[in-house]
C-alpha positions as CSV (number, residue, x, y, z in Angstrom):
1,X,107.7,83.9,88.4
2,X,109.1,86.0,85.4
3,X,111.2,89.1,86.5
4,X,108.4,91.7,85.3
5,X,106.4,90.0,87.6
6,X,109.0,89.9,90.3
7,X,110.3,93.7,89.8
8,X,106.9,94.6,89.7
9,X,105.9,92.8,92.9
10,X,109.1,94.1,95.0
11,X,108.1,97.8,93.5
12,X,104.6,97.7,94.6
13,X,105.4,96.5,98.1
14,X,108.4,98.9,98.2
15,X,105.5,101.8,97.5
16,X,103.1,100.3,99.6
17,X,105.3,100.1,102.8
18,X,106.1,103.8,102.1
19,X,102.8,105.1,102.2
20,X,101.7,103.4,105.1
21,X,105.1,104.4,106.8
22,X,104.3,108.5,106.1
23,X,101.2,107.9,108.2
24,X,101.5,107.9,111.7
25,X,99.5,105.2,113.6
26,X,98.6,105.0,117.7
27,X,100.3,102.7,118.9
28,X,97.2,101.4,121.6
29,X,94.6,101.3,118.8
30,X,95.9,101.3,115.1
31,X,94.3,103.9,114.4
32,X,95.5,106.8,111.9
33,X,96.8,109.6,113.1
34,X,95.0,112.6,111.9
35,X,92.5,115.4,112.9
36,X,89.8,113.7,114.6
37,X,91.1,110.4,115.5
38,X,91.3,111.2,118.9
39,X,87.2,111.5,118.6
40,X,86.9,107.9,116.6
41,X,89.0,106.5,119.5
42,X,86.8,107.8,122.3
43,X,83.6,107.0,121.1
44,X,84.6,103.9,119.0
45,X,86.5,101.3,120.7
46,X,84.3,102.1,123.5
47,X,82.1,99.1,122.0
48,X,84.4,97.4,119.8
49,X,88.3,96.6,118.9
50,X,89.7,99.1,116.1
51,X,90.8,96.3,114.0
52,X,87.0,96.7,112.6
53,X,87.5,99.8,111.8
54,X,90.9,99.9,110.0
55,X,90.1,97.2,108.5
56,X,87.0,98.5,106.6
57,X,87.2,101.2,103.6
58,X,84.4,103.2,102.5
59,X,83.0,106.3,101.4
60,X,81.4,109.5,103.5
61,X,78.2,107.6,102.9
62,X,79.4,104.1,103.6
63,X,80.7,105.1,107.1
64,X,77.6,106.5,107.7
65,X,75.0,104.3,106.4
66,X,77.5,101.4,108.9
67,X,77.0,104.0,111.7
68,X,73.2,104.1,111.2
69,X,72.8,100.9,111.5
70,X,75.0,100.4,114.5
71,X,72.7,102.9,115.8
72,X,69.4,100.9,114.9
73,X,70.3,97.3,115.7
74,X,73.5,97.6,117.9
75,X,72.5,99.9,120.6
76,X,74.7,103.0,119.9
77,X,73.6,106.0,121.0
78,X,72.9,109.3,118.9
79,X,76.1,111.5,118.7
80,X,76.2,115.3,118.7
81,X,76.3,116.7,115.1
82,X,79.2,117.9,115.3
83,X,80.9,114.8,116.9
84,X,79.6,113.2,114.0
85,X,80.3,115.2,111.8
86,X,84.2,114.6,112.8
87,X,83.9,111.1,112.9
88,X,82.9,110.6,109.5
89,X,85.4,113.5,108.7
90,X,88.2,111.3,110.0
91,X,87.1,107.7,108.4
92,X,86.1,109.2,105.0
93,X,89.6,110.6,104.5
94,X,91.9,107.6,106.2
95,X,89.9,104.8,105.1
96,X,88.7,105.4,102.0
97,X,87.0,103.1,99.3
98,X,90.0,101.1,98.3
99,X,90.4,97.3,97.1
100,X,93.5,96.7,98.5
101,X,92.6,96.2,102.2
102,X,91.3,92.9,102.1
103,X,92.5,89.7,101.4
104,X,91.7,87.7,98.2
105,X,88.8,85.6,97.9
106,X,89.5,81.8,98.7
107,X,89.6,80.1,95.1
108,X,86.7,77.3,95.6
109,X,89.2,74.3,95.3
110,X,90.4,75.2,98.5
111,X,87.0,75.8,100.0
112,X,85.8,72.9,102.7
113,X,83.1,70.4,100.8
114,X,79.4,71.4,101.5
C-alpha cells in the first residue's frame, strides 16, 4: 500500500472513531443515546435484538415504510402518534441514510460455486 493510501486510511479511521466516540451509546442495547431512545428501546427490542436496528440506515421515510411493514406482516401493533412520531424522530436523526454501515459486497471469486 502507497503512503497516500496508508495516511489516508489511518486519517479516516482516526475521524471515524471520533465520531462515534462523541456519541454516547447504552451499554444494554447499542443503542444511541439521544432524545427518544429511551422510546425505541421500550417498544423495539421488545420483539427483536437492537443490532437490527443499529445496523440499518435510512431516511424519515425508510424507517417508516420498515415499520409499516412490520406492522402488516410481523404482528406489531399500531403505536400512538405521538410515540411514533418519536420513534422515527430518533432513527431518522441517529441512523441516517449512510453507505458506510455495511460491509462490502463479497467480490464473486470468493463466492461458493452454484
Amino acid at each position: 500500500m502507497n503512503a497516500v493510501i496508508r495516511v489516508a486510511t489511518v486519517a479516516a479511521l482516526c475521524l471515524a472513531g471520533a465520531a462515534s466516540a462523541a456519541q454516547k451509546v447504552d451499554e444494554e442495547s447499542g443503542l444511541i443515546i439521544a432524545p427518544n431512545w429511551e422510546t425505541v428501546k421500550a417498544n423495539c427490542t421488545a420483539c427483536h435484538s437492537a443490532k437490527l436496528i443499529t445496523g440499518q440506515r435510512g431516511s424519515r421515510e425508510t424507517w417508516e415504510g420498515i415499520i409499516r411493514w412490520m406492522q402488516k406482516t410481523q404482528g406489531l401493533w399500531q403505536y400512538e402518534p405521538q410515540v411514533e412520531n418519536d420513534i422515527l424522530d430518533y432513527l431518522a436523526a441517529n441512523y441516517p441514510p449512510g453507505d458506510s454501515f455495511r460491509r462490502s459486497p463479497i467480490p464473486p471469486q470468493l463466492m461458493p460455486p452454484q
